[in-house]
C-alpha positions in Angstrom: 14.4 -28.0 11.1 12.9 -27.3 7.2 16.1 -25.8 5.1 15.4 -21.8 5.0 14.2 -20.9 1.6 15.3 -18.1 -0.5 14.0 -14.7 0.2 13.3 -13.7 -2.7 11.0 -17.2 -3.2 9.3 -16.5 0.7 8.8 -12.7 -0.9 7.0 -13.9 -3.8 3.5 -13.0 -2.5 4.7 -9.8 -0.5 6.2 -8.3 -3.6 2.4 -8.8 -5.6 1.1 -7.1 -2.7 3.5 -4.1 -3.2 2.8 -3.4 -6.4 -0.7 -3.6 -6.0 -0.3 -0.8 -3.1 1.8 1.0 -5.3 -0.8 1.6 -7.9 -2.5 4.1 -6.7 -5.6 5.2 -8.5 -4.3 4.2 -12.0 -5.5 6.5 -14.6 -7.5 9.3 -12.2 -6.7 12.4 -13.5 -3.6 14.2 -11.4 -5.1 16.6 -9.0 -3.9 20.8 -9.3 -1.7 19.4 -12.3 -3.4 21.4 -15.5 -1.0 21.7 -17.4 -1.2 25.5 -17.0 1.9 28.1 -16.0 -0.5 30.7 -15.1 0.3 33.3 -18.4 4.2 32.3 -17.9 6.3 31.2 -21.1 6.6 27.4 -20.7 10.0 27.4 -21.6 10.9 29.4 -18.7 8.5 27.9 -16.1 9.3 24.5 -14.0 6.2 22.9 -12.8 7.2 20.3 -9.9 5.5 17.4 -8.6 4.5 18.1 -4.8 3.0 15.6 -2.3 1.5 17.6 0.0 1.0 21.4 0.7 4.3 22.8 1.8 3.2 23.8 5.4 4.3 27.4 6.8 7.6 28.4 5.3 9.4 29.3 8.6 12.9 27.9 8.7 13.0 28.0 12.4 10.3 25.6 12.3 9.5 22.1 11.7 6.6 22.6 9.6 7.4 23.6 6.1 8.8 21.1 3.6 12.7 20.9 3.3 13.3 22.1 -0.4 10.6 25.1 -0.5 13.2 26.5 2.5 16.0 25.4 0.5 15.1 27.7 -2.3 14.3 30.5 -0.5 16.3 30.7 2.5 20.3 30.3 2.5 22.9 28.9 5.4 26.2 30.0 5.7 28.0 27.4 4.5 26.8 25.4 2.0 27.3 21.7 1.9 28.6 20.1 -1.6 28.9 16.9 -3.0 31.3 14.0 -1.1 30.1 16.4 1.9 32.7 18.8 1.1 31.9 22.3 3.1 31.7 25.7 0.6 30.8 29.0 1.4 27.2 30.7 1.4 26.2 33.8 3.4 29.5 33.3 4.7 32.7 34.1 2.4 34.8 32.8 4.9 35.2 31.3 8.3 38.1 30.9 11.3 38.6 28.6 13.7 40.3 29.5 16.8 43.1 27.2 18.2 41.4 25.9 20.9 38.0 25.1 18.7 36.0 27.0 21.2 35.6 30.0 18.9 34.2 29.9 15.6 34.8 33.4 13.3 32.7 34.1 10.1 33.0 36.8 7.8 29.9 37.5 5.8 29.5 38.6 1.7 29.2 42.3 1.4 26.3 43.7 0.2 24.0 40.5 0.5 20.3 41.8 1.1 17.2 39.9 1.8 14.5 40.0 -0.9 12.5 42.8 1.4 15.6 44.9 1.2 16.9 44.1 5.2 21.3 43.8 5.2 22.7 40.6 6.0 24.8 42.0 8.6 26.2 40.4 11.7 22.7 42.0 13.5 20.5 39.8 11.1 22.7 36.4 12.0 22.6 36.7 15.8 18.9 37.6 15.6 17.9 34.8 13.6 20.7 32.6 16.1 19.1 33.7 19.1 15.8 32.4 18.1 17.3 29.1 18.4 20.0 28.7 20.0 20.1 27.2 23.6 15.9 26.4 22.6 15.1 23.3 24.1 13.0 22.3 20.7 16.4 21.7 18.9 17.8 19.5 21.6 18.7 16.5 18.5 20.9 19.3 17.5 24.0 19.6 19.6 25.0 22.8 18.5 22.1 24.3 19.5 23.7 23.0 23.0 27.3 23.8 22.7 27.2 27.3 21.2 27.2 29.6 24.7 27.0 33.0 22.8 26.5 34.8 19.5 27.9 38.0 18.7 28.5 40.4 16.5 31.5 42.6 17.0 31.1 44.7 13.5 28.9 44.6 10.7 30.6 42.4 8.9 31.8 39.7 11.3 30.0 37.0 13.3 31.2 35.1 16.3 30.4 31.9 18.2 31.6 31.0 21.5 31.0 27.5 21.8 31.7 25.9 25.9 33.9 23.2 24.3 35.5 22.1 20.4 33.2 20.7 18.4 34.0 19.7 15.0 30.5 18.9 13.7 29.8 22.6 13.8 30.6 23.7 10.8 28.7 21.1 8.9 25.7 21.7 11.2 26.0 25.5 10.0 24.5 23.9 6.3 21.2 22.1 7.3 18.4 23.7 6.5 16.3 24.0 10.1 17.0 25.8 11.5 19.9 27.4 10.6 19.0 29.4 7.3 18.6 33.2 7.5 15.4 34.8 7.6 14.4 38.5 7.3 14.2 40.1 10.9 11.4 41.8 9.3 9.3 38.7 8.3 8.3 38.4 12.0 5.6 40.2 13.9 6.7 42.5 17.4 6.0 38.9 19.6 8.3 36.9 17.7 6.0 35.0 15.2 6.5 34.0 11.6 4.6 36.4 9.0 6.6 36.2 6.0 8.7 33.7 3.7 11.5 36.0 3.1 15.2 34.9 2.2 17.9 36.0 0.6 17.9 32.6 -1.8 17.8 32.6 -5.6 14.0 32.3 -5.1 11.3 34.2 -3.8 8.0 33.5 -2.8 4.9 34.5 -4.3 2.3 32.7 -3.4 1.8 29.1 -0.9 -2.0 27.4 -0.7 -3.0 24.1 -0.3 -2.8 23.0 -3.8 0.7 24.5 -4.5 3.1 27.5 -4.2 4.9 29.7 -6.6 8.0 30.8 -6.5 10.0 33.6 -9.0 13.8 34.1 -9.6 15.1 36.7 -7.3 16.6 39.5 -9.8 18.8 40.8 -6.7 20.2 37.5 -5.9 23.8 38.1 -5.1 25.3 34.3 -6.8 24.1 32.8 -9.9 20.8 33.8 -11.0 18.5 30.9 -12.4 17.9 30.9 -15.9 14.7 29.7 -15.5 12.0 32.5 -14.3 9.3 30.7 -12.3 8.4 27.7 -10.6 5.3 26.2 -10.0 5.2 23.3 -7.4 1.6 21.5 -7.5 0.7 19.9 -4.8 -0.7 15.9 -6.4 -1.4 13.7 -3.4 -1.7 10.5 -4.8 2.0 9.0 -5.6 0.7 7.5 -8.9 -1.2 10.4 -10.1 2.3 11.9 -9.9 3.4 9.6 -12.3 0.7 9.7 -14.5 1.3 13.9 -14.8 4.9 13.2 -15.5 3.9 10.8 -18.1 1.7 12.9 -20.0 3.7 15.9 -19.5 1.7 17.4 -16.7 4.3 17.8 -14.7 8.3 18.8 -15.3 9.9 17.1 -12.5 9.3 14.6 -9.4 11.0 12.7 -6.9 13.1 13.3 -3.5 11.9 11.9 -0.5 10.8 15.3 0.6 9.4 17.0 -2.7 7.0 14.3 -4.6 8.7 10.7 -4.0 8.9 7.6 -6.6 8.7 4.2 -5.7 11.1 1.4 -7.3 7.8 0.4 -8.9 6.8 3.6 -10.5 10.4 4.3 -11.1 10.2 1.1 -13.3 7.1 2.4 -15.0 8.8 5.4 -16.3 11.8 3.6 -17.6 12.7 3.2 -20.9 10.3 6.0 -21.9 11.9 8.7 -24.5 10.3 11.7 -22.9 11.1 11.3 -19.3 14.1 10.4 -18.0 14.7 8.2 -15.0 18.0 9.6 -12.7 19.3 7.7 -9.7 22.3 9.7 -6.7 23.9 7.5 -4.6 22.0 6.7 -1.5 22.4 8.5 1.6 19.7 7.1 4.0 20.1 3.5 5.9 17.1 1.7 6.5 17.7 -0.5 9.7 15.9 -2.8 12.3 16.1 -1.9 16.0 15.6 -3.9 18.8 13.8 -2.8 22.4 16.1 -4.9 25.1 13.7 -5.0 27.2 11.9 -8.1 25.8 12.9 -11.5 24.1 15.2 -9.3 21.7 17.1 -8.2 25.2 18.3 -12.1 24.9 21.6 -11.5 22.3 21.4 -14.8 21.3 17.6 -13.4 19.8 19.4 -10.3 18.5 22.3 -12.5 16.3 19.5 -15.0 15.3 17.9 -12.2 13.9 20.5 -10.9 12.1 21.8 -13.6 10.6 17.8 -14.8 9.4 17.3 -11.9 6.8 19.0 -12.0 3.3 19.9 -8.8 2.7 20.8 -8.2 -0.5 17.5 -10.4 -1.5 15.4 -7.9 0.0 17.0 -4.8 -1.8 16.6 -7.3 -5.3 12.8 -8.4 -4.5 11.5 -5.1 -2.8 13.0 -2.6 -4.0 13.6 -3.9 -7.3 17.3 -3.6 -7.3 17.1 0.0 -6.8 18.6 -0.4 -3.3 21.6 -1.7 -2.2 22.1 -4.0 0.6 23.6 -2.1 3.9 26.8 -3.0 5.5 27.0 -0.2 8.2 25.2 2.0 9.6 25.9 4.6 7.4 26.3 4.4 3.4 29.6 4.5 2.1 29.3 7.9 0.8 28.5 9.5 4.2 31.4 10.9 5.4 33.2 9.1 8.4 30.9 5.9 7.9 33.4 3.5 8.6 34.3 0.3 7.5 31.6 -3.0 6.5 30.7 -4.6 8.7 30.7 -8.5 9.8 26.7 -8.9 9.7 26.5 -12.1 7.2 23.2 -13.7 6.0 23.7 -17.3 7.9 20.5 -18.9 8.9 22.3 -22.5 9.9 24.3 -19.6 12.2 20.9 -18.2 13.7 19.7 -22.0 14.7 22.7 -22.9 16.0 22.9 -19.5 18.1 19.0 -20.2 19.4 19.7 -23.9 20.0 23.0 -23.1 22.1 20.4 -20.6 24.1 17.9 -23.4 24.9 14.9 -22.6 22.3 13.8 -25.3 20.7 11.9 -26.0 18.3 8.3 -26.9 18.5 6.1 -27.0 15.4 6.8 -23.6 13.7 7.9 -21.4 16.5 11.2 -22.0 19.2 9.9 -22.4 23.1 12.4 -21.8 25.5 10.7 -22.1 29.3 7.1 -22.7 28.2 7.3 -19.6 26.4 6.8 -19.2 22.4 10.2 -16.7 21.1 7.8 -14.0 19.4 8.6 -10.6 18.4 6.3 -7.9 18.1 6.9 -5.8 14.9 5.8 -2.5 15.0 5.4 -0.4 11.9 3.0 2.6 10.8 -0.3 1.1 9.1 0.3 3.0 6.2 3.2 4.0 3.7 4.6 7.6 4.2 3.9 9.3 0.6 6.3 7.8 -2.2 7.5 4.9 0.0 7.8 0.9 0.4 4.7 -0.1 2.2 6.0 -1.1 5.9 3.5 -4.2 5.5 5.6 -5.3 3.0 8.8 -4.8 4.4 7.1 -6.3 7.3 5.8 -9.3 5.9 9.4 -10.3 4.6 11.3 -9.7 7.9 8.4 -12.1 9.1 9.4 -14.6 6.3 12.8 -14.7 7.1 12.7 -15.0 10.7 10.3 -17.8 10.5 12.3 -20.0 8.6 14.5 -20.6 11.9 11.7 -20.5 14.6 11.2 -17.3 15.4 7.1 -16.0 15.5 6.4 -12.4 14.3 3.3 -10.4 15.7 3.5 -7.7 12.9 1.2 -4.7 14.5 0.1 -1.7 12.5 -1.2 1.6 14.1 -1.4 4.7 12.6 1.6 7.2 12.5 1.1 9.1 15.1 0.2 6.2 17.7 3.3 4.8 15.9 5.9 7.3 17.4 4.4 7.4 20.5 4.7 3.8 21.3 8.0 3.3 19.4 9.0 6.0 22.4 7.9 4.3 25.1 9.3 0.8 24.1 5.9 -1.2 22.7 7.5 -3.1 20.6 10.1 -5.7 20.1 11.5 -5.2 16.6 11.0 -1.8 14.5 12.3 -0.2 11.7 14.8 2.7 11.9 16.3 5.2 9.3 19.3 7.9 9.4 18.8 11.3 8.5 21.2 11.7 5.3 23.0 14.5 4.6 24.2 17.0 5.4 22.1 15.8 8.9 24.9 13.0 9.2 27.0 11.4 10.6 26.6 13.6 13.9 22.7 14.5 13.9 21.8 10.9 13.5 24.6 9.8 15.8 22.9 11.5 18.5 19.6 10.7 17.7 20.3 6.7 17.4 22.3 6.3 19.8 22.0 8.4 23.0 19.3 8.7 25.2 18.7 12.6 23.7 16.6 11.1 21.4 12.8 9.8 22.1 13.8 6.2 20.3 17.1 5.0 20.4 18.1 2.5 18.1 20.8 1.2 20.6 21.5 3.3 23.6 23.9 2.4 26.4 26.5 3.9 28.8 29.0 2.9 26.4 27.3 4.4 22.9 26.8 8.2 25.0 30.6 7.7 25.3 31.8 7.0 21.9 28.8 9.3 20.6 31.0 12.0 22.6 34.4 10.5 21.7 33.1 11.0 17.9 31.3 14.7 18.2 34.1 16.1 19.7 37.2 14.6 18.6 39.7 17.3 17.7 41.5 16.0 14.4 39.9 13.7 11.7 42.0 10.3 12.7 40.8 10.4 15.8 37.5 11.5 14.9 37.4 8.5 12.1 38.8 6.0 15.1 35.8 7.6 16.9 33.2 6.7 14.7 34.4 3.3 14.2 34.6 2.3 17.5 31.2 3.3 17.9 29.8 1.2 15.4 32.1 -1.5 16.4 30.6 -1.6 19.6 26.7 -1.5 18.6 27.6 -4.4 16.0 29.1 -6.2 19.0 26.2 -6.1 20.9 23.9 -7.2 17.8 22.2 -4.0 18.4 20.9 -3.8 15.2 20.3 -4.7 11.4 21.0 -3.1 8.7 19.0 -3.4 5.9 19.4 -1.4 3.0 20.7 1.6 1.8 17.5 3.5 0.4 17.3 4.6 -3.2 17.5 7.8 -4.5 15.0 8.3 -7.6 14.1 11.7 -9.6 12.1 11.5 -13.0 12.4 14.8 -15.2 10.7 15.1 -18.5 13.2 15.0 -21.7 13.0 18.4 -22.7 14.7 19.7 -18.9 18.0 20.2 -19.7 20.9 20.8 -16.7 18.8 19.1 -13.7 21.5 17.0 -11.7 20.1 14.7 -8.3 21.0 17.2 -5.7 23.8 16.4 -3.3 21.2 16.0 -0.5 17.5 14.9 -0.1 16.9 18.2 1.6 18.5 20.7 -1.4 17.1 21.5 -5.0 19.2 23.5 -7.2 17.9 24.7 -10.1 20.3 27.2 -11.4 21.6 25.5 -14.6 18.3 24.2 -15.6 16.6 25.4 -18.4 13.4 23.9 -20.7 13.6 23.0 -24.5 
């Protein structure tokens, strides 16, 4: 058998290929980015980098993008950096003994921008329109809280049907727990109007961009900026190009206009823009269906063991990723402990040759039958991100260096999740949610049968899943967790890949802009211009 090569080598023709994809239209002039703050003092005006129009701004939704409702609309609590939970709407909260009843006091004299009380009469309304909805399913406490109520003005309490210690950190996402105006719906219950109680309001939301205006009557710290203009610039490049010619203020996020490790390299070392990174909070990972060649283990650990990790975070992404170790990054609260997934290719033979494939030509046989995975991945990049073919076209690299064939199969993204839920495929790529979404969210969506696509779902993951949602104190909730991942990585359920980066570019004269805590939040309160 030929000696594996390095990654990094077998990537040289994949990583041309992704900065070719990643040049976008070059020069082309940045679409809805003028240059123009609409009559507004520039120093006092933001103009953001969007990638697409920010849908209908309904937090109970799943349409409108992530840090439009951030600005707006407000949780209560708030979730800080290192996941550390912090009062919002609510100024307090009290847990009963038996952690089936969950007491929140709210802020006195909060209003919503249209003038409506934040009472306890606003929070169960905008509760009821979710909980116990079948839509939010993926979010358990949409399942475990039995009742809302709302004993005074002032107070707010859940009865949940059994502990749950997630809750509390599930209380900060942003859909679909933030707080609307009871008046912003119509009589039959559907969304009119974007109206919050957040440091910003909404003035206007089109297809090329939205506008939002500090909120005068906003009961924390006000902004000292006045206005922010988000324009929407399709084309990922284009977004760079505005940045770089001062079209645009700031860009980046996953969720708000994203930068790719190439374009992030474009921009660095420039004096007028400045290139920040925030620790990563997103695994990328490699899932298996078992209900093909991968349901052989001896496949799975062959597999693992092919794929240089810390090669592909170098040749891919640049180095702006970091090899993962867990299923989780470090940083993610309750992520455990690394662990034992080496890069050992001599390893993956041996485990294939002690399962009877051999090798014939290129690819193993094992009973007449060539070992070939099908990899499925969407045909095209979401906006901002590592082309899949790429990504692709390495995993293939690696795994073909010990005998395993890989059909890589494109569709297009919705064919994609369709047939990634009903098992056509072999091998495909998973993420986690990040924060504040984890560890429980993505618990429950990777490895329970709650969720479309498992990553690794088995009688004994629902267990542990439940072992770790509702563990009662936070060693045994840790001991939980790890177990959990203990027993996936046992079962070579998976890979883990890398830990996705975090990239925001900001122009020089923006002054107090920090990476937000998480991918889904955008504060903007210190910032200022000039």
């Amino acid at each position: 058998m030929p000696r594996p090569r390095s990654l990094v080598a077998a990537l040289a023709v994949s990583l041309a290929f992704a900065g070719a994809c990643s040049s976008g239209s070059g020069g082309a002039p940045a679409s809805g980015a003028s240059g123009s703050t609409s009559g507004a003092s520039a120093s006092t005006t933001l103009r953001i980098g969007l990638s697409a129009e920010s849908g209908a701004l309904d937090p109970h939704a799943f349409t409108g993008n992530f840090l439009l409702l951030d600005a707006i609309y407000e949780p209560l609590v708030t979730y800080g950096e290192n996941g550390r939970l912090e009062p919002g709407l609510a100024e307090s909260w009290t847990v009963a003994k038996d952690g089936k009843q969950v007491t929140f006091d709210l802020r006195d004299g909060v209003r919503f921008t249209d003038g409506a009380p934040v009472d306890a009469a606003a929070v169960k309304w905008n509760f009821d329109r979710w909980v116990g909805n079948e839509r939010f399913s993926f979010f358990r406490a949409s399942k475990v809280i039995t009742a809302v109520e709302a004993p005074d003005p002032d107070t707010v309490v859940l009865k949940l049907s059994e502990p749950y210690e997630p809750l509390l950190q599930e209380m900060s996402i942003v859909r679909p727990v933030r707080l609307l105006s009871p008046k912003s719906v119509a009589a039959d219950g559907r969304f009119q109007n974007a109206v919050g109680t957040g440091a910003w309001k909404l003035v206007s939301n089109t297809a090329t961009g939205a506008v939002l205006e500090r909120n005068d009557g906003y009961w924390g710290q006000k902004p000292r900026l006045k206005r922010l203009e988000f324009k929407v610039i399709p084309d990922s490049q284009a977004r760079i190009d505005a940045m770089a010619n001062g079209e645009l203020d700031l860009a980046g996020g996953p969720y708000l206009a994203p930068i790719t490790p190439v374009e992030a390299r474009s921009l660095s070392g420039r004096d007028d823009v400045k290139l920040l990174t925030g620790a990563p909070d997103v695994s990328i990972m490699l899932g298996f269906n078992p209900k093909g060649p991968a349901g052989d283990k001896a496949v799975r650990e062959a597999v693992i063991k092919s794929i240089d990790t810390a090669s592909l975070a170098k040749a891919l992404f640049l180095g702006q990723a970091r090899p993962a170790r867990r299923v989780f990054p470090p940083d993610v609260p309750d992520s455990g402990t690394d662990l034992r997934l080496g890069f050992d290719p001599a390893g993956a033979a041996g485990a294939l040759d002690a399962a009877g494939y051999t090798l014939g030509g290129k690819t193993r046989v094992k009973d007449g039958k060539p070992l070939s995975l099908r990899l499925l991945i969407p045909a095209a990049p979401a906006e901002g991100q590592l082309d899949p073919r790429t990504m692709a076209a390495a995993i293939a690299a690696a795994l073909g260096q010990v005998g395993i064939g890989v059909e890589i199969t494109p569709v297009d993204a919705a064919a994609y999740y369709d047939e990634r839920a009903e098992g056509r495929y072999d091998i495909t790529f998973f993420e986690t949610l990040g924060a504040p979404y984890d560890p429980s969210s993505s618990i429950v969506s990777l490895f329970t049968g709650d969720a479309r696509a498992p990553l690794w779902a088995t009688p004994a993951t629902e267990d542990l899943v439940d072992k770790a949602l509702f563990a009662r104190d936070p060693a045994s909730r840790a001991t939980a967790y790890q177990a959990l991942y203990d027993a996936v990585a046992a079962d070579a359920g998976f890979v883990p890949l890398v830990y996705r980066p975090r990239l925001w570019a900001v122009r020089g004269e923006v002054r107090g802009f920090a990476v937000p805590a998480t991918d889904v939040d955008l504060d903007l309160t210190g910032v200022t211009i000039g």
